[in-house]
C-alpha positions in Angstrom: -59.9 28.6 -45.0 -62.8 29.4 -42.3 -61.2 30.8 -39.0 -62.9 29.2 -36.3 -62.5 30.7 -33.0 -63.2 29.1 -29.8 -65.8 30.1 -26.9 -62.6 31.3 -25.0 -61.1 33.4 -27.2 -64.9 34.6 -28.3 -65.7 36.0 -24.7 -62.0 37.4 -23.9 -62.6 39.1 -27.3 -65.9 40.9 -26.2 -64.9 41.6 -23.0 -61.6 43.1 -23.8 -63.7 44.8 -26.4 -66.3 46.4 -23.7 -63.0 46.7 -21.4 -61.1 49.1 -24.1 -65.1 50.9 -24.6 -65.0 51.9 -21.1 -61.5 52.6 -20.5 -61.5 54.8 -23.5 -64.8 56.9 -22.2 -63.1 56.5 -18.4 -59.8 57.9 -19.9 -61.3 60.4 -22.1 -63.6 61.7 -18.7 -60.9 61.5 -16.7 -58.4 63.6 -18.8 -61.1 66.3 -19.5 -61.6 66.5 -15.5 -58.0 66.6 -14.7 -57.6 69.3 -17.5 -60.0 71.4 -16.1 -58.8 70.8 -12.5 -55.3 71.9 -13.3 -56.5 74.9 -15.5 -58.7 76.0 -12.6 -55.0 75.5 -10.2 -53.3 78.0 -13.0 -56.4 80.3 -13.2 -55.7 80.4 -9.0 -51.7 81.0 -9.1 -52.6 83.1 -11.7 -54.9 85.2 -9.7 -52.6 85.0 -6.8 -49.6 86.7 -8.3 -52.2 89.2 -10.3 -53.0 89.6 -6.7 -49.4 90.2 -5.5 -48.3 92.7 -8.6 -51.4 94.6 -7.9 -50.9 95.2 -4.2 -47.1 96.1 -5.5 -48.5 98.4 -8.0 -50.6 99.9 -5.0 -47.7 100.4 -3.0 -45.6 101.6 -5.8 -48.5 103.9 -6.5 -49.0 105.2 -3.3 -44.5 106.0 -2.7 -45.0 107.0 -6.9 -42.0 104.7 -7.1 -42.8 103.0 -10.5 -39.5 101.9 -11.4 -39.4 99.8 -8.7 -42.6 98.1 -9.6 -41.6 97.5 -13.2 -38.3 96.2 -12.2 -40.6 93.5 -9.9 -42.7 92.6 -12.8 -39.9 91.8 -14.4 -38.5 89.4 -12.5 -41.5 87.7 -12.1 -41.5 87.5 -15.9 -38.4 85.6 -16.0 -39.9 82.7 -14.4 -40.2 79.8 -17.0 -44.1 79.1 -16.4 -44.5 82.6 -17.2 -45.1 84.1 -21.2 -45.4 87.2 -20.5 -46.7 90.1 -18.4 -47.9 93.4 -19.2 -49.9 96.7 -17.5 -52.2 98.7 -19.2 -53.6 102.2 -18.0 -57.0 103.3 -18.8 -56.7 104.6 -21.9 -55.4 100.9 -23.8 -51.9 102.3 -23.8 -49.1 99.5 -22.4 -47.0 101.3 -19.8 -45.3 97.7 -18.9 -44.4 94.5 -20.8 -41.8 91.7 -20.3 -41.7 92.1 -24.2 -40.0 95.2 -24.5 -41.4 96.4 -28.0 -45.0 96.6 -26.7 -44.3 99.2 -24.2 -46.3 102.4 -25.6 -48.4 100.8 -27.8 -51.8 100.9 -27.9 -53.9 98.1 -27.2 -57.2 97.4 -29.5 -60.4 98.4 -27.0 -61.4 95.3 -28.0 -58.5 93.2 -26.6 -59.5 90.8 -23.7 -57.3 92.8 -21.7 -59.0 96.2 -22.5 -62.6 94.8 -22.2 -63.3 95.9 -18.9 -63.2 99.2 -19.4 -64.7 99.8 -23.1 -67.3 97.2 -23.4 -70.8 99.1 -22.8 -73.1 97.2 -19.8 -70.1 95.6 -19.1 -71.2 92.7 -16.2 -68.2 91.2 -15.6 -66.4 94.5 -14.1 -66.8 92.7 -10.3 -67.5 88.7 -11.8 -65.3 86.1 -10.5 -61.8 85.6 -11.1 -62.3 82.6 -13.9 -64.1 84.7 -15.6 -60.9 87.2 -16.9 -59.3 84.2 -17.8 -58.6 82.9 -21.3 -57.3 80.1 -23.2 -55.2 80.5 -26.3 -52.1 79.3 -28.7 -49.1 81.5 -29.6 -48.2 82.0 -33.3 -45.9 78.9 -32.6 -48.3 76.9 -31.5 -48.1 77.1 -27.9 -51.2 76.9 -25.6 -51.3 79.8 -22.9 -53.6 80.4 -20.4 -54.3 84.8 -20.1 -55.2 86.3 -17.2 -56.6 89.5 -16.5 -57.1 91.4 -13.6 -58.0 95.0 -13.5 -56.1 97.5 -10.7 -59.1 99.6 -9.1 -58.7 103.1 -8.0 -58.3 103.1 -4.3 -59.8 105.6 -2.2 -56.6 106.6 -0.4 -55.2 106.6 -4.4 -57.8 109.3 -5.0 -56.7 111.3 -1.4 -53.1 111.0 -2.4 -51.0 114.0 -3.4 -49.1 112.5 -6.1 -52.6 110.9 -7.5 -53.5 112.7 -10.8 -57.0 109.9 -11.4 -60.5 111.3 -11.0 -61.7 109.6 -7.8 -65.3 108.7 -10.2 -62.8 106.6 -12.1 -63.1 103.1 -10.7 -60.6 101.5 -13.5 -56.8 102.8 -13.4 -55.9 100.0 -15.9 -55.4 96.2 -15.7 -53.1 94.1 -15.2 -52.7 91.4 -17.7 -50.4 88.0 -17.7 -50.0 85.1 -19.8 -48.9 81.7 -18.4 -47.2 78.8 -20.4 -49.5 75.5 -20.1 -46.8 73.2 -21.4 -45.7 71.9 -18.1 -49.9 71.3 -17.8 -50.3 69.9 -21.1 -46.8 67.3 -20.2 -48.3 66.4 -17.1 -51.7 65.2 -19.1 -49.6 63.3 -21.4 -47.7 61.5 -18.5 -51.2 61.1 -16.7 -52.5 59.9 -19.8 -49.4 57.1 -20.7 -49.9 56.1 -17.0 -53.2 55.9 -17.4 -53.2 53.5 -20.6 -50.6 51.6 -19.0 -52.5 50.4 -16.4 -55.4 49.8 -18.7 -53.3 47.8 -20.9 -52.2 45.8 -17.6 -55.6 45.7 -16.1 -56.9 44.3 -19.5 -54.3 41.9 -19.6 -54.9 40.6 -16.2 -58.7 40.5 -16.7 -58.2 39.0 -19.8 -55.9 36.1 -17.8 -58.4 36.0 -15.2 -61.3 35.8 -17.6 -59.5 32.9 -19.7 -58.6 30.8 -16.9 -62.5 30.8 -15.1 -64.0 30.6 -18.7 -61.3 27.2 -19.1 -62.4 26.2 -15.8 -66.0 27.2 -15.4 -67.6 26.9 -19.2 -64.6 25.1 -21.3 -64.6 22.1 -19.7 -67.9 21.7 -19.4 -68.6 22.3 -23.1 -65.6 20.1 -23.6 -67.1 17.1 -21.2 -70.2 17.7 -23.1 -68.9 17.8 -26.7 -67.4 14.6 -25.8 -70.1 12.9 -24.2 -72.3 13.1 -27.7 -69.4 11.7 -29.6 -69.3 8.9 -27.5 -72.9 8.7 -27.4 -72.8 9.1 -31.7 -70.2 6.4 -31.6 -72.4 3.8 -29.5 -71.4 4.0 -26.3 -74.9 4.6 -24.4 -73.2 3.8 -20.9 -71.3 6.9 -21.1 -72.2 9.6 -18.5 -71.1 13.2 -17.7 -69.5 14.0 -14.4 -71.7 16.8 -13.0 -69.3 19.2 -11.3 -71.3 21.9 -10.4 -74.7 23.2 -9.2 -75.3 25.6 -12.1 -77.0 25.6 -15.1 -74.2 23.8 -16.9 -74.5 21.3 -14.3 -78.4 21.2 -14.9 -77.6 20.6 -18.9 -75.6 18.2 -18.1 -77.6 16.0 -15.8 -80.4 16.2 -18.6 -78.3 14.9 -21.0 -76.9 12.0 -18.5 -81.2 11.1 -18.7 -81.5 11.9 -22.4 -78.6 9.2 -22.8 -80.4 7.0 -20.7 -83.7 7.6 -22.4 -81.7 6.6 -25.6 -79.8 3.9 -24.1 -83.3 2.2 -23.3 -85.0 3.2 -26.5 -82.1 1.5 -28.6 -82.3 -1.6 -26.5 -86.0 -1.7 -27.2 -85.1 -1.2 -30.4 -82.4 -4.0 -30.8 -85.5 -6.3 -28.5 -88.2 -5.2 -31.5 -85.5 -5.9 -34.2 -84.6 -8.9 -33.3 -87.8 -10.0 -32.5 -89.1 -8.8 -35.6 -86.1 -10.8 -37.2 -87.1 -13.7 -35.5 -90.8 -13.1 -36.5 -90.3 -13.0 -40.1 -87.6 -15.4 -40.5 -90.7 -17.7 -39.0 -93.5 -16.2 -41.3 -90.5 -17.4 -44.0 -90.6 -20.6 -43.2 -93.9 -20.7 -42.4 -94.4 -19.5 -46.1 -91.9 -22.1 -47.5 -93.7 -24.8 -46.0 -96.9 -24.0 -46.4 -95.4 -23.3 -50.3 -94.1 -26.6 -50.1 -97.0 -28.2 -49.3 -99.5 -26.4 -51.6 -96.5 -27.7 -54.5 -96.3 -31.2 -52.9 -100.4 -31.0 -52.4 -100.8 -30.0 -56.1 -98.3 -32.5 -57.0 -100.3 -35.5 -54.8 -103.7 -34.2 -56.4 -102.4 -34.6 -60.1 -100.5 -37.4 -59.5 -103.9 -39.4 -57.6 -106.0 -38.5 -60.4 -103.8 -39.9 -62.7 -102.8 -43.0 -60.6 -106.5 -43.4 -59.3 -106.8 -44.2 -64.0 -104.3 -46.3 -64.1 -105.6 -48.7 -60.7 -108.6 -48.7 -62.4 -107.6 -50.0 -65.8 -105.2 -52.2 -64.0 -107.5 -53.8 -61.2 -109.7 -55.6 -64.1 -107.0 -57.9 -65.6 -104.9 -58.3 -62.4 -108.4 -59.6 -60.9 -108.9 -62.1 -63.7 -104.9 -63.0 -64.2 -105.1 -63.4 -59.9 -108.6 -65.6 -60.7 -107.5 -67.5 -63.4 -104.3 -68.6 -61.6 -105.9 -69.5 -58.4 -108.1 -72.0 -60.7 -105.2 -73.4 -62.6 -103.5 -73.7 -59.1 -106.1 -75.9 -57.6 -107.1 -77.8 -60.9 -105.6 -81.2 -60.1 -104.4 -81.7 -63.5 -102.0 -79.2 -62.8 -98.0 -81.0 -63.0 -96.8 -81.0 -59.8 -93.1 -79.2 -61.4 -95.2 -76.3 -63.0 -97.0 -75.7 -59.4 -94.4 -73.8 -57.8 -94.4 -71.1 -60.8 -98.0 -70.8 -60.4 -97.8 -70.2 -56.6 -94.9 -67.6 -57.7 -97.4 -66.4 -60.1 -100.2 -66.1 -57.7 -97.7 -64.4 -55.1 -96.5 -61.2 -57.4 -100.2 -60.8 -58.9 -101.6 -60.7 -54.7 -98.6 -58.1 -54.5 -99.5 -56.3 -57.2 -103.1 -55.8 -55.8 -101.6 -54.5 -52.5 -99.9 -52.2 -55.1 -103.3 -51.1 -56.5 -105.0 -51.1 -53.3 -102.6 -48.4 -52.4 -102.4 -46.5 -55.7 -106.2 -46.2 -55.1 -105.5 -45.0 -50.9 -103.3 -42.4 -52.8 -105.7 -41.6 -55.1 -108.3 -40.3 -52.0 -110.7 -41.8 -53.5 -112.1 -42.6 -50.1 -113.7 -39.7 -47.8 -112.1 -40.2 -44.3 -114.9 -40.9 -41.5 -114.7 -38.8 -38.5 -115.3 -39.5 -35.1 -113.8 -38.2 -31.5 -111.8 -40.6 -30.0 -108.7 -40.6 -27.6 -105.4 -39.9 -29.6 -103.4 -42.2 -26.8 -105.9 -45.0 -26.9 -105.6 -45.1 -30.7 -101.5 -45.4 -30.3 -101.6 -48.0 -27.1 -104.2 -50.0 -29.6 -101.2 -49.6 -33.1 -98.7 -50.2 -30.3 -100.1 -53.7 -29.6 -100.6 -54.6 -33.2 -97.1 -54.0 -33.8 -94.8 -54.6 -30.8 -94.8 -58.4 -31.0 -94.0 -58.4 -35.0 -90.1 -59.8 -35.7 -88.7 -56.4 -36.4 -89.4 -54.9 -33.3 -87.9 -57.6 -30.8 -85.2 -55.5 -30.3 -87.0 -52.0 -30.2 -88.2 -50.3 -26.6 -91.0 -48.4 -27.3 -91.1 -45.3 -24.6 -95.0 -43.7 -23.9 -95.2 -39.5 -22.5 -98.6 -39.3 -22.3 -100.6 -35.9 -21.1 -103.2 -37.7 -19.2 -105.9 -35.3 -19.6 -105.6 -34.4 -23.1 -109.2 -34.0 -25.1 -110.2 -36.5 -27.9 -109.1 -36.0 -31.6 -111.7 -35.7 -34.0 -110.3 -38.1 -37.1 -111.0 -41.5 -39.1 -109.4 -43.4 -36.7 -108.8 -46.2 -39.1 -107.0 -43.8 -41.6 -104.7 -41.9 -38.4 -104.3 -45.6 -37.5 -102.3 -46.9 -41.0 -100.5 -43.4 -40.8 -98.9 -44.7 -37.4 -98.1 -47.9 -38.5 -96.4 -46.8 -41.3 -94.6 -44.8 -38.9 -93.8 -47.5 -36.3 -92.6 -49.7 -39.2 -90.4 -46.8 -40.8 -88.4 -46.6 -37.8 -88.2 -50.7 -37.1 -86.6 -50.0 -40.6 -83.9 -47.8 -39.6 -83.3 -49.1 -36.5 -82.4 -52.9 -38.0 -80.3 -53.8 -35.0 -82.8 -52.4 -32.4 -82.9 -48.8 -30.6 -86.0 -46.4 -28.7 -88.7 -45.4 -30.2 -90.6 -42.8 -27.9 -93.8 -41.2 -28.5 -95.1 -38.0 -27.0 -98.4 -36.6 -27.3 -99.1 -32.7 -25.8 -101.7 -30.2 -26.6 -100.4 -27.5 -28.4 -100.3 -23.7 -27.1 -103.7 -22.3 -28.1 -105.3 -25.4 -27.8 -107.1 -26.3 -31.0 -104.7 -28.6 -31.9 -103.4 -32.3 -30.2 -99.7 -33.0 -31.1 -98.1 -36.3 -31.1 -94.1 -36.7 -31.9 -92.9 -40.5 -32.7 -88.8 -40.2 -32.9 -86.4 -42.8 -33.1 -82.5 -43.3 -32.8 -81.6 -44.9 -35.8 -79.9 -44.3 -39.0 -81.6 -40.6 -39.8 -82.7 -39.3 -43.0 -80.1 -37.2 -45.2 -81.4 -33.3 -45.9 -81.5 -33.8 -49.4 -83.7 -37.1 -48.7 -86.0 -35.1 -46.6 -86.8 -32.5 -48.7 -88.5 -35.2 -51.0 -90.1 -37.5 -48.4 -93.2 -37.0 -48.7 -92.9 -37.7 -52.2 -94.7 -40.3 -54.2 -92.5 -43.2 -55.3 -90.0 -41.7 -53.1 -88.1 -44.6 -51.5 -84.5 -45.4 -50.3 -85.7 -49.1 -49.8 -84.9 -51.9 -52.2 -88.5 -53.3 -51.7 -90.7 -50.3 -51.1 -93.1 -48.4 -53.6 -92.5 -45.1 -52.2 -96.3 -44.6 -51.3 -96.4 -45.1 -47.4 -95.6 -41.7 -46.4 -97.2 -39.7 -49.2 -100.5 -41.7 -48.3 -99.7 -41.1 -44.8 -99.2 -37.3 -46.0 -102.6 -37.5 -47.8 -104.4 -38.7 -44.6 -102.9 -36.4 -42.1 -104.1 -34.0 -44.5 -107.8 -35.5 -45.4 -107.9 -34.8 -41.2 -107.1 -31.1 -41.4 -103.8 -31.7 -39.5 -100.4 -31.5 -40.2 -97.5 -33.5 -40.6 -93.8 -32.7 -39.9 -90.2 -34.6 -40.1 -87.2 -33.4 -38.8 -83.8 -35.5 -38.9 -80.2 -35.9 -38.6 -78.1 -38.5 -39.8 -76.8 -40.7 -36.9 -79.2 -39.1 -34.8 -82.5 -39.9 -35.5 -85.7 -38.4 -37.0 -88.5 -37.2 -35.3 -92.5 -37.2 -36.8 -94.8 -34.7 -35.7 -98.3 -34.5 -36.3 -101.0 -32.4 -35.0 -104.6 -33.2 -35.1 -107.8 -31.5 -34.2 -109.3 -31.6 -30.9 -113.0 -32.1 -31.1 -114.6 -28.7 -30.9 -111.9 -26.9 -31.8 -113.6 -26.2 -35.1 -110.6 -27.1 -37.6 -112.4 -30.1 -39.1 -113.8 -27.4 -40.8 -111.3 -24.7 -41.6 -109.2 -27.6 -43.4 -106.0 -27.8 -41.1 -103.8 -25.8 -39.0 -102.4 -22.7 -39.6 
């Protein structure tokens, strides 16, 4: 399992770490400094009591009372600071030692306490105290400080009458004493536990004090901002940081309060292109479904008219000599007056079965449509008159919006003109009991196009009727042949224009239909896009 360790903990770390690096070199300096200070304060107790036994040894010298002196030395020797103390004359041999077994031996020439005497160009002979000092452990273990100090030939030693030394001797002997450094190396030890004690509790307090401005100061900071991009990850683009401070966490902070901003406004730009994007294509699909369905239904009408424009052909011929024959029989007056009726019946169905042919053969497109620019609200007012006084629209009202300054259409005004009626008489048809019919005409945005919208509120067409509408010998009446609105369809088309339904049972249904604008240069490019 990965340890992880947090900022806090991270920088108390270090800096206890670089804490404990320089309290270890501070200790370490420190110790070496007091050490030498308190050697130097032994070296100069040392040298003062040298300096007392010697000036005894003078005055013992000078009454030749020696016993006295050695008794001196040792008391001095029984002081507990105190190993051991010794005096040696000039030729090495020990004439006093607090160790009683050494008295009359000879000391080595080379001895530290000899070495002022026998070492040739000897330069320490008059050198400083410190320098006839020396550090040392006992065959226990022990550390010791020695101190030597030599006891000079005096003149009024050389004058004296008990003196027996050689006034050109400048060296009687020396004086040598050996002091315990226990009590010294205790004291370090207490220095040094006091010392690490208060390094352990100033590292403890720092450590507090670095923990609780590093909380205050970075941690929650970092916190607010560790935060802030979750919420920001999550969604939430309105969230902002508190800035609490001047520094350079509070300069992070305010750039990421604008980088969340920056981000807030790119994603709503983003959600604005997406959905208008959405709402783009889910256009271009239905533009591409229509414009599928018409190529299918325009395929459909252009198969179908070749093979219906045949069959009005073949059929025209005898229905014109069955409708010929007929009318001659009907006016021969040879005719019974009881078989007269049948032949008016007769007559009747083969004139309505023309119409049928005459229609079959409007399907068919065999006829080129005749352009010309003429008003588009002239040519309704003029289909509006035909048709307002017929018996099914007595109890219609028929409501004109007009844009007064719209241009002229450029069409075969007497193919645009059957389209309306058909129009006009499809909603009489649903409105059987009377209703509105309104008609609108507008020029559409761009302005190659005039658009005209005839709704009424009748009965409505169902959706699965209105995907087949436009269909040939598509018809939900008991007497229609199911041709006015696909020849309608094939004229709106003939026009390069366009021709739309839309309808909702109990509502009403609406036809809209845009045509060409003279100039406008569609005539040519074969309808709208």
């Amino acid at each position: 399992m990965h340890l992880r360790l947090s900022l806090i903990v991270k920088l108390t770390l270090a800096t206890s770490l670089i804490l404990v690096g320089f309290m270890g070199i501070l200790d370490y300096i420190n110790l070496k400094n007091f050490r030498k200070a308190t050697i130097e304060y032994a070296i100069s107790n040392a040298d003062q009591l040298t300096e007392i036994i010697n000036q005894s040894t003078y005055d013992a010298m000078m009454k030749n009372d020696k016993a006295s002196l050695y008794l001196m030395a040792d008391r001095i020797a029984q002081s507990s600071s105190i190993e051991h103390i010794s005096i040696i004359d000039r030729s090495g041999k020990v004439v006093f030692s607090s160790h009683k077994s050494e008295i009359g031996t000879i000391i080595d020439q080379k001895n530290a306490a000899c070495i002022f005497c026998h070492q040739p160009n000897n330069t320490r002979l008059f050198s400083p105290t410190n320098n006839s000092s020396r550090l040392y452990r006992t065959a226990n273990g022990a550390e010791v400080l020695g101190y030597t100090k030599a006891i000079y030939n005096q003149p009024e030693c050389s004058t004296g009458a008990c003196h027996f030394h050689d006034k050109d001797h400048h060296i009687l002997g020396v004086l040598d004493i050996t002091l315990s450094l226990e009590s010294l190396r205790q004291q370090s030890h207490e220095y040094r536990m006091q010392f690490i004690v208060m390094t352990c509790m100033l590292l403890l307090f720092i450590g507090v004090l670095i923990t609780f401005l590093t909380q205050r100061l970075v941690d929650r900071p970092v916190q607010r901002l560790v935060q802030h991009t979750a919420r920001v990850s999550a969604g939430d683009m309105d969230a902002r940081i508190p800035i609490t401070s001047d520094d350079e966490l509070g300069d992070l902070s305010e750039a990421v309060n604008d980088m969340t901003a920056g981000l807030a406004k790119a994603n709503e730009e983003l959600k604005e292109w997406a959905g208008n994007l959405e709402h783009k294509v889910e256009e271009r699909s239905q533009e591409i479904k229509q414009m599928q369905a018409q190529l299918h239904r325009s395929e459909k009408l252009a198969s179908l008219g070749n093979l219906v424009a045949g069959i009005a052909h073949e059929i025209n011929n005898p229905l014109s000599g069955i409708l010929l024959y007929a009318s001659i029989v009907d006016n021969d007056k040879r005719l019974a007056p009881s078989l007269k009726p049948d032949l008016e019946r007769i007559i009747a169905e083969c004139r309505r079965c023309a119409e049928i042919v005459k229609q079959l053969l409007e399907f068919s497109r065999e006829a080129l449509p005749h352009k010309e620019a003429i008003s588009l609200n002239n040519l309704l007012d003029r289909v509006v008159g035909l048709l307002q006084h017929q018996p099914s629209f007595q109890n219609i009202s028929i409501k004109r919006s007009y844009t007064p300054d719209l241009g002229d259409v450029f069409v075969d005004s007497n193919q645009m003109q059957q389209v309306f009626v058909n129009l006009f008489i499809n909603a009489s048809h649903a409105m059987p009991k009377g209703g509105l019919i309104s008609i609108t005409t507008s020029q559409q945005d761009g302005g190659g196009f005039a658009c005209v919208e005839i709704g009424d509120n009748g009965c409505g067409i169902s959706e699965e009727d209105l995907q087949r509408i436009f269909d040939p010998f598509f018809t939900t009446k008991a007497e229609g042949t199911g041709l006015g609105l696909s020849i309608s369809y094939g004229f709106v088309e003939n026009n390069a224009g366009k021709i739309e339904v839309a309808s909702k049972v109990g509502v009403g249904t609406t036809f809209t239909i845009l045509l060409p604008l003279q100039g406008s240069g569609e005539e040519e490019q074969g309808g709208p896009m």
